[in-house]
C-alpha positions in Angstrom: 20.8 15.5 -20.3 18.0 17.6 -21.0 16.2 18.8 -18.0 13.5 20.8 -18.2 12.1 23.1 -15.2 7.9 23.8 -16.4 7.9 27.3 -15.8 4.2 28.0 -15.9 4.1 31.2 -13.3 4.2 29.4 -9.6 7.6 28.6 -8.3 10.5 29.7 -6.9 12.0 28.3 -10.0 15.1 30.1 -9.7 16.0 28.2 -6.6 15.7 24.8 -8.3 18.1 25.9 -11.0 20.3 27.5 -9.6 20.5 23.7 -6.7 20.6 21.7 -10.3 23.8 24.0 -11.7 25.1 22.9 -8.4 24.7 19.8 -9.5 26.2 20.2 -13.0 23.1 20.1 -15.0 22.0 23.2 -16.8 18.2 23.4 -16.0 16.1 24.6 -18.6 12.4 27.1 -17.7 9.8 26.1 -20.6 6.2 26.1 -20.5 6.7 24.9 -23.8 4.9 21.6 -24.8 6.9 20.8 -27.4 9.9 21.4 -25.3 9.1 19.7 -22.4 7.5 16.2 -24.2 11.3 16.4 -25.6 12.9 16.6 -21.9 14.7 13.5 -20.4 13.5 14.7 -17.3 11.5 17.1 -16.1 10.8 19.2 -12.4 7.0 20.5 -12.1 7.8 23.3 -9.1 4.7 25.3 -7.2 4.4 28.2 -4.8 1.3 29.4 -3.9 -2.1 28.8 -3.8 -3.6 25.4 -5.4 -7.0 27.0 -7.3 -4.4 29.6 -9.3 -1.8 27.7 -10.4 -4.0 24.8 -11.9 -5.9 27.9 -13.7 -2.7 29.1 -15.1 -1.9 25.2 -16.0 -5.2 25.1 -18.0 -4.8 28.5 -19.7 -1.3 27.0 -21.5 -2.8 23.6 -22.0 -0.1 22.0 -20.1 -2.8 20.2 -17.2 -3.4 17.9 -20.2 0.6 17.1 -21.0 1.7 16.3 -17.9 -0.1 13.5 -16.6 0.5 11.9 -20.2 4.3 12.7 -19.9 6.5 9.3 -20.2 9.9 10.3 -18.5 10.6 10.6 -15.0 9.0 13.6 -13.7 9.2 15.2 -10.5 6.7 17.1 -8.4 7.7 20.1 -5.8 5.6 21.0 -3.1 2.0 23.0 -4.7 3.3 20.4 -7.8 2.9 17.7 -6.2 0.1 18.4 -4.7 -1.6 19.6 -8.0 -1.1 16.1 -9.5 -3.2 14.7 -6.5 -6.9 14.1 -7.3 -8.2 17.3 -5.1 -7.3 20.2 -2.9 -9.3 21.5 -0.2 -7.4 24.5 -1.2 -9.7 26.9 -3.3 -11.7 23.8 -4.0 -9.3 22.8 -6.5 -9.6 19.8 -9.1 -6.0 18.1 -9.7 -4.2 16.4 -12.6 -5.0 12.4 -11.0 -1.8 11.6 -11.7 -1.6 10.4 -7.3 -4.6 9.0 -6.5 -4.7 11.0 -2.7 -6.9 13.7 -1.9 -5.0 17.1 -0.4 -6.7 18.7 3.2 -5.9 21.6 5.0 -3.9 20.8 8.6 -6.4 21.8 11.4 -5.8 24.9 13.8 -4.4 22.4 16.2 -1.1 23.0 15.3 0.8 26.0 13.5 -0.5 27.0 10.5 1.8 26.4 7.7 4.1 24.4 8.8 7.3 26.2 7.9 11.2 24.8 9.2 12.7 21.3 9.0 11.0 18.0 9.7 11.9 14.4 9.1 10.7 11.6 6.4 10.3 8.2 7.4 9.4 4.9 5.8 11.5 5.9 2.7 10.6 3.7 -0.2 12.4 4.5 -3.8 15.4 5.0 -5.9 14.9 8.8 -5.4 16.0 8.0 -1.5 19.2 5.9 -2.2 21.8 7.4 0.0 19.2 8.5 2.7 19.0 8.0 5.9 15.2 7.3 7.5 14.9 10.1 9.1 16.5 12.8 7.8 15.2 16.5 7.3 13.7 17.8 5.1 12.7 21.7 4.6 9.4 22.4 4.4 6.9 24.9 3.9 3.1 24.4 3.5 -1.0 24.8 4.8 -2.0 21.7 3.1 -0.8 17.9 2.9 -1.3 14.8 0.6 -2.9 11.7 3.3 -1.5 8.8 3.4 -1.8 6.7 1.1 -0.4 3.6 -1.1 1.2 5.3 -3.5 3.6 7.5 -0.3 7.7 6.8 -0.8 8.3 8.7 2.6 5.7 10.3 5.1 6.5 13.0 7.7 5.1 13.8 10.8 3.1 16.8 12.1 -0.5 16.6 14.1 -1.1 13.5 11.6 0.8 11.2 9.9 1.2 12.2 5.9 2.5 11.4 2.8 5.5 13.6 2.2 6.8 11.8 -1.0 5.1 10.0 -3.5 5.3 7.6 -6.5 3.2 6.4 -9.1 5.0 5.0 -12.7 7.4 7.7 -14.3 5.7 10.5 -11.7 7.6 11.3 -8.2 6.2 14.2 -6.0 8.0 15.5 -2.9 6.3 18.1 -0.1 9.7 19.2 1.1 12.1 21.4 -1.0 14.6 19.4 -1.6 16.3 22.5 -3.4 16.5 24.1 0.4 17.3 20.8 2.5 20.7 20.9 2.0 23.3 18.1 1.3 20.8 15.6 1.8 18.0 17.5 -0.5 20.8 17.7 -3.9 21.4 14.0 -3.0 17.2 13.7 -4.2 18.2 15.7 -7.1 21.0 13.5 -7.6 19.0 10.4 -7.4 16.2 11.9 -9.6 18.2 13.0 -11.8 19.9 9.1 -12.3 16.7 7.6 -12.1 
């Protein structure tokens, strides 16, 4: 299998590798286009800050290939969020690929929100072996609502979506590469989708 990690310069893209060799697979960093239309699957990681990582995204043409990309790809926390229509962060446009707006959690409660909380109301393939429930690790300012497209919402001031799925295109908020046994079992499952 030919997994490809988009390594386009926001990511702790290490850490997914290295939870994917666990795993057997031999993940692959490319931001090239070529390269990653060719994938069977492919990861689109983010760390950092929403307005930044879309520019780098446009400067290497890749905000154009990935909402047109036809295998299963999966979104990591800032990736997930940049293929959401908006951020509030830096006022940032996203891919479209969800069809949720990202906002910025209020000052009522702790500011990001950083340690393990649950998902619930798990709907997809990428949750077989699950539990509803279970914790996830996460780290992060801003959060996709909820919506119809949300597999799995979490939890903190406000209700959210903290996995979604539209088509080929999964995005999680959690780091499933730091949750654990239960986070490889996503990788698992994304990788036998």
């Amino acid at each position: 299998m030919k997994l490809i990690i988009i390594n386009y310069g926001a990511g702790n893209i290490k850490s997914i590798q290295f939870a994917f060799k666990r795993l057997g697979v031999d993940a692959i960093l490319s931001n090239n286009i070529d390269e990653i239309k060719a994938a069977d699957k492919v990861i689109f990681p983010g760390v950092g800050e929403a307005s930044s990582a879309m520019k780098m995204l446009q400067e290497s043409g890749l905000d154009k290939i990935i909402p047109n990309l036809k295998q299963p790809v999966l979104g990591i926390c800032l990736g997930m969020q940049l293929m959401c229509n908006s951020s509030e962060e830096g006022n940032t446009k996203g891919l479209g690929i969800f069809d949720v707006d990202v906002k910025k959690f209020s000052n009522a409660v702790k500011v990001p929100q950083m340690g393990w909380n649950v998902i619930s109301d798990l709907k997809s393939d990428l949750f077989t072996g699950i539990k509803n429930k279970e914790f996830m690790y996460l780290v992060h300012s801003f959060y996709a609502e909820s919506c119809a497209e949300a597999i799995a919402t979490t939890d903190y001031e406000i209700e959210y979506a903290s996995a979604l799925k539209k088509d080929n295109f999964y995005g999680v908020q959690f780091h499933p590469e730091k949750s654990g046994i239960e986070g490889s079992k996503i990788l698992q499952n994304f990788l036998n989708l």
